[in-house]
mmCIF file of the C-alpha atoms, coordinates in Angstrom:
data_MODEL
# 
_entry.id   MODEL 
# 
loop_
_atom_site.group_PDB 
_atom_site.id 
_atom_site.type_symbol 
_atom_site.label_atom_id 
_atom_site.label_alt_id 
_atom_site.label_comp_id 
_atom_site.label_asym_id 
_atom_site.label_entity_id 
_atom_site.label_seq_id 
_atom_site.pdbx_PDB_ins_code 
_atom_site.Cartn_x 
_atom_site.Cartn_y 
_atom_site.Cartn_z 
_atom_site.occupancy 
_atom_site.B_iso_or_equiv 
_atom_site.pdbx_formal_charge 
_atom_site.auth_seq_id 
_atom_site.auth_comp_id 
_atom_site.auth_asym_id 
_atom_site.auth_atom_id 
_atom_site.pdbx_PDB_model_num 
ATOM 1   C CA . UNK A 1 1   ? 77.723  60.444  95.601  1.00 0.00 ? 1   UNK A CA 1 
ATOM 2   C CA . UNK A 1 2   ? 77.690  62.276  99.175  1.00 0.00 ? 2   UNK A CA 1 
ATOM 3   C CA . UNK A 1 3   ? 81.833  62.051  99.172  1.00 0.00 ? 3   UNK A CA 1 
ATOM 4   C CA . UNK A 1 4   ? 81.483  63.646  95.605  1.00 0.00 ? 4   UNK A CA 1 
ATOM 5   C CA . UNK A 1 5   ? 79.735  66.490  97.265  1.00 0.00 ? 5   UNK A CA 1 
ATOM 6   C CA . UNK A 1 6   ? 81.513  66.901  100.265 1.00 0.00 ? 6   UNK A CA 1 
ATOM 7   C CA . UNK A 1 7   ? 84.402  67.241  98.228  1.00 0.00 ? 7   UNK A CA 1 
ATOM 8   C CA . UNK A 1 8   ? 83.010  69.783  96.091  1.00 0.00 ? 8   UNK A CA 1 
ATOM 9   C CA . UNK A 1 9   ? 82.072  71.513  98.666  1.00 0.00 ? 9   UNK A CA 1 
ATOM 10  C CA . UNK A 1 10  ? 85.411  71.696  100.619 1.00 0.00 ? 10  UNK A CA 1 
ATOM 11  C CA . UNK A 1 11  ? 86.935  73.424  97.423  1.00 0.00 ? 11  UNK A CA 1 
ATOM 12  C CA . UNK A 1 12  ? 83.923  75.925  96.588  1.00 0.00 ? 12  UNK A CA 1 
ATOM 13  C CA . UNK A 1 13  ? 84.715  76.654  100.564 1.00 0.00 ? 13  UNK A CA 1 
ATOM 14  C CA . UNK A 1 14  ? 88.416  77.225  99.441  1.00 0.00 ? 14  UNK A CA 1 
ATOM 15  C CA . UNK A 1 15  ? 87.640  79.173  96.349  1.00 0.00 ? 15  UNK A CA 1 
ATOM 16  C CA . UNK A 1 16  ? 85.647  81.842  98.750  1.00 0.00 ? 16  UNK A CA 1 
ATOM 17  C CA . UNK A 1 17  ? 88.276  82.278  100.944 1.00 0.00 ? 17  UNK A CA 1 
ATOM 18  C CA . UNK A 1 18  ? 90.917  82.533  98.595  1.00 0.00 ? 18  UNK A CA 1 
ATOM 19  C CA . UNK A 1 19  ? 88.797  85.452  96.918  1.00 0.00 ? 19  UNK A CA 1 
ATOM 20  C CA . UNK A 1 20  ? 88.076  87.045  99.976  1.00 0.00 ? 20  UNK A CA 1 
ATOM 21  C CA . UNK A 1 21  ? 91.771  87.439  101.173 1.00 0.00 ? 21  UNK A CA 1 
ATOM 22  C CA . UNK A 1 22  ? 92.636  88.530  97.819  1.00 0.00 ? 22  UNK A CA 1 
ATOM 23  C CA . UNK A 1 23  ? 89.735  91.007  98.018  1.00 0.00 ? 23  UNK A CA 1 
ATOM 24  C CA . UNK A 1 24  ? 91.612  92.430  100.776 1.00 0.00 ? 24  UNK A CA 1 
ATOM 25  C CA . UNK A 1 25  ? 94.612  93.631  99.808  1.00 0.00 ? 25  UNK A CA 1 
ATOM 26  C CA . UNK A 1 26  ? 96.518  92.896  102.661 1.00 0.00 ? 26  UNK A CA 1 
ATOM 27  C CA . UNK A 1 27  ? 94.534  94.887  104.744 1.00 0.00 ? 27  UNK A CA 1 
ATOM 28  C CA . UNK A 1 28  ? 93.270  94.642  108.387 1.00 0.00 ? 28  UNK A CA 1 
ATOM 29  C CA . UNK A 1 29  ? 91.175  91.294  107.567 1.00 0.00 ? 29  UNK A CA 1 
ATOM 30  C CA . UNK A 1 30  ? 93.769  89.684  106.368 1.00 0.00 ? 30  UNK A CA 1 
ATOM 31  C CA . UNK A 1 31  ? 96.184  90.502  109.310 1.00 0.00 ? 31  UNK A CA 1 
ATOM 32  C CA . UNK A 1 32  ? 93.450  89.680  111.591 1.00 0.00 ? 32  UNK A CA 1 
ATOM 33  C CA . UNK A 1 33  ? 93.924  86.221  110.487 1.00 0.00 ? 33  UNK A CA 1 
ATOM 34  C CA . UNK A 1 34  ? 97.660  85.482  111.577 1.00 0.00 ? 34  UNK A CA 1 
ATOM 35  C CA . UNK A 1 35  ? 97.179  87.297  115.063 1.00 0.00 ? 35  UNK A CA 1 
ATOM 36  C CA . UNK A 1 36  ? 98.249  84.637  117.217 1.00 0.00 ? 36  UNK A CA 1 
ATOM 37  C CA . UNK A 1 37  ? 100.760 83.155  114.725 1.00 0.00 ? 37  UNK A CA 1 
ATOM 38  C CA . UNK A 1 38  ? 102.669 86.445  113.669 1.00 0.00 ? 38  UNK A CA 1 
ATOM 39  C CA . UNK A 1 39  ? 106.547 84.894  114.545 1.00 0.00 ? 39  UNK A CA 1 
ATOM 40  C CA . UNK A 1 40  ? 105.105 82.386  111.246 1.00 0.00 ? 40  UNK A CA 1 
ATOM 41  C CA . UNK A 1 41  ? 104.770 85.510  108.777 1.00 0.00 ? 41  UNK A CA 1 
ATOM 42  C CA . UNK A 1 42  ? 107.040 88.952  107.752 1.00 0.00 ? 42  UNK A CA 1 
ATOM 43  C CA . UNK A 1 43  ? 104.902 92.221  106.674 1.00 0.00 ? 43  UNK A CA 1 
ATOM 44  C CA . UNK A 1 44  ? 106.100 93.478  103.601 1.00 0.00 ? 44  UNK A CA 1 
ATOM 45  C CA . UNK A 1 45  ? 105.306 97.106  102.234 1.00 0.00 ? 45  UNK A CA 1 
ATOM 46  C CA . UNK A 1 46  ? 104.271 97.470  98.499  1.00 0.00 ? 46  UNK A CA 1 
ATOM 47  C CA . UNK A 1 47  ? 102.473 100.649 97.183  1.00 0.00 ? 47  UNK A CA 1 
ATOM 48  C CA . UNK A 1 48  ? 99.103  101.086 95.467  1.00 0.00 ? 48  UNK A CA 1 
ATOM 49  C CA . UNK A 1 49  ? 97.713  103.762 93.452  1.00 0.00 ? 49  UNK A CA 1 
ATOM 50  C CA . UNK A 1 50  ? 94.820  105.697 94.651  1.00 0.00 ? 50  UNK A CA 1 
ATOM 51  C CA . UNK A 1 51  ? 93.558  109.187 93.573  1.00 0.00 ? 51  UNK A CA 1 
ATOM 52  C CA . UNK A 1 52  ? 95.721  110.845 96.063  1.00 0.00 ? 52  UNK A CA 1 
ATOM 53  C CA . UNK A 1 53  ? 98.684  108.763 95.038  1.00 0.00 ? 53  UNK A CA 1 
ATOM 54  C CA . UNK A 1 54  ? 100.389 106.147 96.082  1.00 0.00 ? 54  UNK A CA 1 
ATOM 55  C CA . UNK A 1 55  ? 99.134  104.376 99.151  1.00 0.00 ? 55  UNK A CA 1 
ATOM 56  C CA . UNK A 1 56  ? 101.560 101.981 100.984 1.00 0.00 ? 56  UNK A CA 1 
ATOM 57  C CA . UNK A 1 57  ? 99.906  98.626  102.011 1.00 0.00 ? 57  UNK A CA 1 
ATOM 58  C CA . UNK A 1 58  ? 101.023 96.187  104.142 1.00 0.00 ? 58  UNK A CA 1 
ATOM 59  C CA . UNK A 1 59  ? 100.843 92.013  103.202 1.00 0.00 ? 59  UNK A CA 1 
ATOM 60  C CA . UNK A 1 60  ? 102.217 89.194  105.543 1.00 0.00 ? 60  UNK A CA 1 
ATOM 61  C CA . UNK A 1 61  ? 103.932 86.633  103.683 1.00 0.00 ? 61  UNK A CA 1 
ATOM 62  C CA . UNK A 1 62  ? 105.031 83.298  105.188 1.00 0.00 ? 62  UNK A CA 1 
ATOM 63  C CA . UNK A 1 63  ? 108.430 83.259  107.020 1.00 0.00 ? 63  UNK A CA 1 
ATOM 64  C CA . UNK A 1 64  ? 110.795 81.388  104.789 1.00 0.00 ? 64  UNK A CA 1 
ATOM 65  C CA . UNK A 1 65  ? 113.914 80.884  107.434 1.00 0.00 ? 65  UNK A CA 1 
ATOM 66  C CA . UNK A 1 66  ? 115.064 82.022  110.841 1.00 0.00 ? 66  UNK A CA 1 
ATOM 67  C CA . UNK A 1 67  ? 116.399 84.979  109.385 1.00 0.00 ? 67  UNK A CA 1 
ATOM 68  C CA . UNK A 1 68  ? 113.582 86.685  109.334 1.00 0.00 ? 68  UNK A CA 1 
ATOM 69  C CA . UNK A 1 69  ? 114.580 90.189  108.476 1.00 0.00 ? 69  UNK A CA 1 
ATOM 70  C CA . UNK A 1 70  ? 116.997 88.594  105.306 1.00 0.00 ? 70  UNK A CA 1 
ATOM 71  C CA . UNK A 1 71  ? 113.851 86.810  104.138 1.00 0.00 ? 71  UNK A CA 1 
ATOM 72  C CA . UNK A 1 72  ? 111.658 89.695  104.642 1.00 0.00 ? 72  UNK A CA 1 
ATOM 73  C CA . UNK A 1 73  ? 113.396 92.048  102.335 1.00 0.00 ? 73  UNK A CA 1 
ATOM 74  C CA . UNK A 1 74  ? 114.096 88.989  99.993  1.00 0.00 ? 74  UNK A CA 1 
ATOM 75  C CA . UNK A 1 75  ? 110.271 89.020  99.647  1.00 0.00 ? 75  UNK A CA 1 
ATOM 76  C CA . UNK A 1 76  ? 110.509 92.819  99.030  1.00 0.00 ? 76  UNK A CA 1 
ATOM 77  C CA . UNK A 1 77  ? 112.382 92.632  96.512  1.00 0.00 ? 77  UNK A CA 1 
ATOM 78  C CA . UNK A 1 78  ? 110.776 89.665  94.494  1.00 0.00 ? 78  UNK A CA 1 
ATOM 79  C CA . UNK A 1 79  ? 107.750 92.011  94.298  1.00 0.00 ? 79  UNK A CA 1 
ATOM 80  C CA . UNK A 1 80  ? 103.769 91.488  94.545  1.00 0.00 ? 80  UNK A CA 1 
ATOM 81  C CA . UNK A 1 81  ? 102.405 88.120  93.481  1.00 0.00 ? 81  UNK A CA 1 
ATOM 82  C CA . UNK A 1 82  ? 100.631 87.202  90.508  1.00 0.00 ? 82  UNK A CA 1 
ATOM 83  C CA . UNK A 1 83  ? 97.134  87.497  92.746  1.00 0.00 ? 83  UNK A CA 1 
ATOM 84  C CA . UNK A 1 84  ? 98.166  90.772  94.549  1.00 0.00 ? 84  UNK A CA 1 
ATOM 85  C CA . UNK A 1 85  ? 99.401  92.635  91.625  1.00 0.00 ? 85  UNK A CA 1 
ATOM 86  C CA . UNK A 1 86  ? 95.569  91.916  90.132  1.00 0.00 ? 86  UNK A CA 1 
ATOM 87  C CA . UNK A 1 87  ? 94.374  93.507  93.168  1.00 0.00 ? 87  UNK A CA 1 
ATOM 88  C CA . UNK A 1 88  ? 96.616  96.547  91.861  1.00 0.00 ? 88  UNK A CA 1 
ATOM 89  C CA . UNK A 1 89  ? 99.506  96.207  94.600  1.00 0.00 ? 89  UNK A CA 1 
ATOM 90  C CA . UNK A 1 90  ? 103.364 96.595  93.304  1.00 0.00 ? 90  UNK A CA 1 
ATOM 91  C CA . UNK A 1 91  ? 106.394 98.166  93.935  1.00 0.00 ? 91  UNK A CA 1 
ATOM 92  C CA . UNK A 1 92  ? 108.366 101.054 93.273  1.00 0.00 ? 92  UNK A CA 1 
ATOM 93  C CA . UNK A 1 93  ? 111.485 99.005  93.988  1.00 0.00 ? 93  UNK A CA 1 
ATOM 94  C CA . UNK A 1 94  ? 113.259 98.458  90.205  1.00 0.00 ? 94  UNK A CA 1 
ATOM 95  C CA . UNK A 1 95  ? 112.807 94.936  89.522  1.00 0.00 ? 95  UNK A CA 1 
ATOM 96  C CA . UNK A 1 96  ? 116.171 92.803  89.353  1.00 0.00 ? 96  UNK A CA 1 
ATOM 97  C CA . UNK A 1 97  ? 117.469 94.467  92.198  1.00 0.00 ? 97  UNK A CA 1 
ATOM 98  C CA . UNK A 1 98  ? 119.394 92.102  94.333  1.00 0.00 ? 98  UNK A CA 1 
ATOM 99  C CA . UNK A 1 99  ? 119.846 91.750  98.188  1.00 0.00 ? 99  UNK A CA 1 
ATOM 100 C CA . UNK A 1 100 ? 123.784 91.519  98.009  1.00 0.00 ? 100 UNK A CA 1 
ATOM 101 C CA . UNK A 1 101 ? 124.416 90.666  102.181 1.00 0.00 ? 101 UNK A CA 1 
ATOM 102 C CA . UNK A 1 102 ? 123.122 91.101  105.137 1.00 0.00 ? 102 UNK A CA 1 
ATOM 103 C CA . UNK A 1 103 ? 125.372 92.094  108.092 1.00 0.00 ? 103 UNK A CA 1 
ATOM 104 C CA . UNK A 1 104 ? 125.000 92.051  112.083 1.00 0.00 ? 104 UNK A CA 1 
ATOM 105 C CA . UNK A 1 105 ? 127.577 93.803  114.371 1.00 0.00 ? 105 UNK A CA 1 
ATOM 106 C CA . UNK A 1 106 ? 126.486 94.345  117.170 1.00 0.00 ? 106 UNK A CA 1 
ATOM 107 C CA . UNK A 1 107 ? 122.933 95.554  116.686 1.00 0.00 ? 107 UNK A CA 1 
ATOM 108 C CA . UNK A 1 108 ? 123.714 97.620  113.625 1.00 0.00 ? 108 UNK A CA 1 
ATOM 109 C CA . UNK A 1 109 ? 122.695 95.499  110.144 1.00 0.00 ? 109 UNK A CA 1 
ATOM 110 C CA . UNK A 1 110 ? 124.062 96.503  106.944 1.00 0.00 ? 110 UNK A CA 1 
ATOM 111 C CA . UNK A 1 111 ? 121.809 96.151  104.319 1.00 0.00 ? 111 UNK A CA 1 
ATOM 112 C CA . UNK A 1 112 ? 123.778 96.025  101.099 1.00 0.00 ? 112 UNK A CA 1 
ATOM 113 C CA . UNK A 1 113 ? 121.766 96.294  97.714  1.00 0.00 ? 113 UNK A CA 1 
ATOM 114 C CA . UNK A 1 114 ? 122.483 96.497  94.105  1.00 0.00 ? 114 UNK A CA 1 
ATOM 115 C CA . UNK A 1 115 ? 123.092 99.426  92.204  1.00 0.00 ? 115 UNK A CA 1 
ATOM 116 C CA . UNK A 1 116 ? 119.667 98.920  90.725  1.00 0.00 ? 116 UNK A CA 1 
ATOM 117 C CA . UNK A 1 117 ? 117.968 100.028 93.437  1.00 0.00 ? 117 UNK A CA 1 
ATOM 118 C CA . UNK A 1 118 ? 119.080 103.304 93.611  1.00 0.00 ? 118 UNK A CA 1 
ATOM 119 C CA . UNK A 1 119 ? 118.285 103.666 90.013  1.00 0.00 ? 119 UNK A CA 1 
ATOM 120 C CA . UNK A 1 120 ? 115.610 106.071 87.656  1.00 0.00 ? 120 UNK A CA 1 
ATOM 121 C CA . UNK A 1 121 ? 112.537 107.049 88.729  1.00 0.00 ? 121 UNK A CA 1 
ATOM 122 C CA . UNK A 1 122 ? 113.352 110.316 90.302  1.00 0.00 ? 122 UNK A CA 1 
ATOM 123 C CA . UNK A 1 123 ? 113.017 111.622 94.008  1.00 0.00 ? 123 UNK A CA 1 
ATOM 124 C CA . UNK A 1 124 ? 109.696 110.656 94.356  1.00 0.00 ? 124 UNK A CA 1 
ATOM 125 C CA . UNK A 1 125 ? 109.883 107.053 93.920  1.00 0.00 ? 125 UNK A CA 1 
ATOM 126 C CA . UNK A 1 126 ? 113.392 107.027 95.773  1.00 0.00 ? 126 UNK A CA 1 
ATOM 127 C CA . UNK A 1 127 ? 111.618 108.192 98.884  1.00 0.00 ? 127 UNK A CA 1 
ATOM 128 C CA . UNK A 1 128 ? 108.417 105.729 98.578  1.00 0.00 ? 128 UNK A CA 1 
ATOM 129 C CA . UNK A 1 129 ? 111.319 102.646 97.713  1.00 0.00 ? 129 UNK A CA 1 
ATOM 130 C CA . UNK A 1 130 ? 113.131 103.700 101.129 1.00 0.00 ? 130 UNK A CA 1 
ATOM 131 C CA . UNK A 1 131 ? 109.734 104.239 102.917 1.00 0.00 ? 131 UNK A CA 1 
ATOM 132 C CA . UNK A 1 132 ? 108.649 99.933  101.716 1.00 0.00 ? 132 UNK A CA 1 
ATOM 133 C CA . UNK A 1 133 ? 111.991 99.311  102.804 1.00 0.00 ? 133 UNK A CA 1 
ATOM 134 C CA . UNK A 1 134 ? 112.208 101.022 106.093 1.00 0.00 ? 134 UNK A CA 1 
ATOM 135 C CA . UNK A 1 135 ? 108.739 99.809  106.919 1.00 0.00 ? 135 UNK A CA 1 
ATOM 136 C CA . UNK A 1 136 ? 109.204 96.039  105.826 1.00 0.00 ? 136 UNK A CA 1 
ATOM 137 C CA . UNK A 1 137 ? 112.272 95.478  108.175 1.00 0.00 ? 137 UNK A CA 1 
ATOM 138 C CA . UNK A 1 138 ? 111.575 97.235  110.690 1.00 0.00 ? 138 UNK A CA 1 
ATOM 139 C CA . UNK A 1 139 ? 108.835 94.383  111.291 1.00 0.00 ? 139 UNK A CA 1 
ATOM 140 C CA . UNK A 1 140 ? 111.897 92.276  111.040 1.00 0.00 ? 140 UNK A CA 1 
ATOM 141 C CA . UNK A 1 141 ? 114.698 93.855  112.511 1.00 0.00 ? 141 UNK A CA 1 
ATOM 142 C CA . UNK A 1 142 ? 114.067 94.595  116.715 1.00 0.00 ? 142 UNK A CA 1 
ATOM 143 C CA . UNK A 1 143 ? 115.930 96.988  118.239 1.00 0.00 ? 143 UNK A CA 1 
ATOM 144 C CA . UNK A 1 144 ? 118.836 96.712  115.644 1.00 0.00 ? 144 UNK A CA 1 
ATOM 145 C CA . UNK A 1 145 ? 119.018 99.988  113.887 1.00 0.00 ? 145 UNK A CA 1 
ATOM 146 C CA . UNK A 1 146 ? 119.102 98.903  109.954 1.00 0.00 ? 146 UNK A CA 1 
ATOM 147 C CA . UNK A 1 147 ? 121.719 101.041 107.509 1.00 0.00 ? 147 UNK A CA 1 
ATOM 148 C CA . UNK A 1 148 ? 121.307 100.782 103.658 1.00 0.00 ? 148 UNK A CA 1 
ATOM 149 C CA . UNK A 1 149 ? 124.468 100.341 100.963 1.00 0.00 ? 149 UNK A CA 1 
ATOM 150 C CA . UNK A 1 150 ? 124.111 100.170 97.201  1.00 0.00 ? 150 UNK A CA 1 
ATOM 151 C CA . UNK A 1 151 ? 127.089 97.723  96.034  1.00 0.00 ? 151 UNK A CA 1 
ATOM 152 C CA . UNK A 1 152 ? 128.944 97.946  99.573  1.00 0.00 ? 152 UNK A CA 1 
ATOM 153 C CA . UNK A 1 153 ? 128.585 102.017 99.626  1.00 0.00 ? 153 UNK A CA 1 
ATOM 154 C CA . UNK A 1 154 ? 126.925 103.603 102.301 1.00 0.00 ? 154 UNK A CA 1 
ATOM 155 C CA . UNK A 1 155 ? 123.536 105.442 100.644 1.00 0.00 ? 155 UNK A CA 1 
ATOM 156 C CA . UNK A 1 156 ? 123.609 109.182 102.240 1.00 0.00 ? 156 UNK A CA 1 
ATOM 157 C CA . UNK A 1 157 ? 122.259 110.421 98.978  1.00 0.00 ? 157 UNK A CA 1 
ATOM 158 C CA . UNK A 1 158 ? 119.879 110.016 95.629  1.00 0.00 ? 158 UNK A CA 1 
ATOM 159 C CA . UNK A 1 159 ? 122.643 110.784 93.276  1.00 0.00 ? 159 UNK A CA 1 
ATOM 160 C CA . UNK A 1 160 ? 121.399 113.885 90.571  1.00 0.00 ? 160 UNK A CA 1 
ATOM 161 C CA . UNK A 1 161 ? 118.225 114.493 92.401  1.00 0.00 ? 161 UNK A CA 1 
ATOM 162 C CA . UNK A 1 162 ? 120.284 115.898 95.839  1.00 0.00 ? 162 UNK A CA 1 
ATOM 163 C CA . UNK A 1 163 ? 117.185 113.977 97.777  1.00 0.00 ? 163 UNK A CA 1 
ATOM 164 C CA . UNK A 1 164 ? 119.329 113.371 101.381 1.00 0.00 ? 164 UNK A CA 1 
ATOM 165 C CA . UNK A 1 165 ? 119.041 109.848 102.853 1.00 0.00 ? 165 UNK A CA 1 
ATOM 166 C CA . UNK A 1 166 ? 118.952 109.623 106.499 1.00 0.00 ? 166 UNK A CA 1 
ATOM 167 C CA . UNK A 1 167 ? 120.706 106.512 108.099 1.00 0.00 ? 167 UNK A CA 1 
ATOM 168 C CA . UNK A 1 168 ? 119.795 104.602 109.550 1.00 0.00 ? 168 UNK A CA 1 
ATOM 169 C CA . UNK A 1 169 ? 117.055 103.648 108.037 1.00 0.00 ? 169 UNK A CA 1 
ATOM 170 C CA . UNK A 1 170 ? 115.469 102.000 110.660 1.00 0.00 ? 170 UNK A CA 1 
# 
């Protein structure tokens, strides 16, 4: 009966923590737990609404290969989890866009993204997209300055809108 317990006890334990971190949003507490093991984990950038708009909010996410800035914007991209999009976190990044290739020469990396990036949602959104993108690898990225291409073109600007986009981007 006391092993029944325990047990029950270990996952109530779990089920606390896993609300608290939640609870947090990504936020300082939550970073505060991976200081120490930060080469483990990426930051990635998604948005939440506020009163005064969209508020960009950080959220480390497990490193999932050596390339850490590929992986990084490969978790961009696939958007807030089930349990962070409850805590009202997502993205202004279209969903189904695609991380095409990555490219190092030299300590400039070509980011080249689908066309469905650069697509709808007006100025507005383009800028806050580029802002979780420019934030999420320049965790990732060093001293490599980072340029962005939609389907192997070179983004300099937000076609129809005539919203400039300075390169790099990082």
């Amino acid at each position: 009966m006391t092993k029944y317990f325990s047990s029950a006890w270990k996952i109530v334990a779990l089920v606390v923590l896993s609300v608290t971190l939640v609870s947090c949003s990504g936020k300082g507490v939550v970073e505060s737990l991976f200081k120490g093991n930060e080469s483990s984990y990426v930051r990635i950038w998604f948005v939440k609404p506020t009163d005064q708009g969209l508020v960009l909010i950080p959220v480390m996410r497990p490193k999932m290969s050596d390339e850490s800035l590929k992986g990084a914007v490969i978790e961009l991209l696939r958007g807030p989890s089930k349990a962070e999009r409850m805590e009202g976190l997502a993205s202004e990044i279209p969903v189904g866009t695609i991380l095409l290739a990555v490219k190092n020469n030299q300590g400039n990396v070509e980011l080249n993204l689908s066309r469905r990036f650069a697509s709808g949602g007006g100025c507005r959104s383009m800028e806050t997209r580029l802002e979780q993108l420019s934030r999420t690898v320049a965790g990732s990225a060093g001293q490599d300055k980072v340029f962005l291409s939609i389907e192997g073109e070179r983004l300099s600007t937000y076609a129809g809108e005539g919203l400039e986009i300075k390169q790099p981007i990082k």
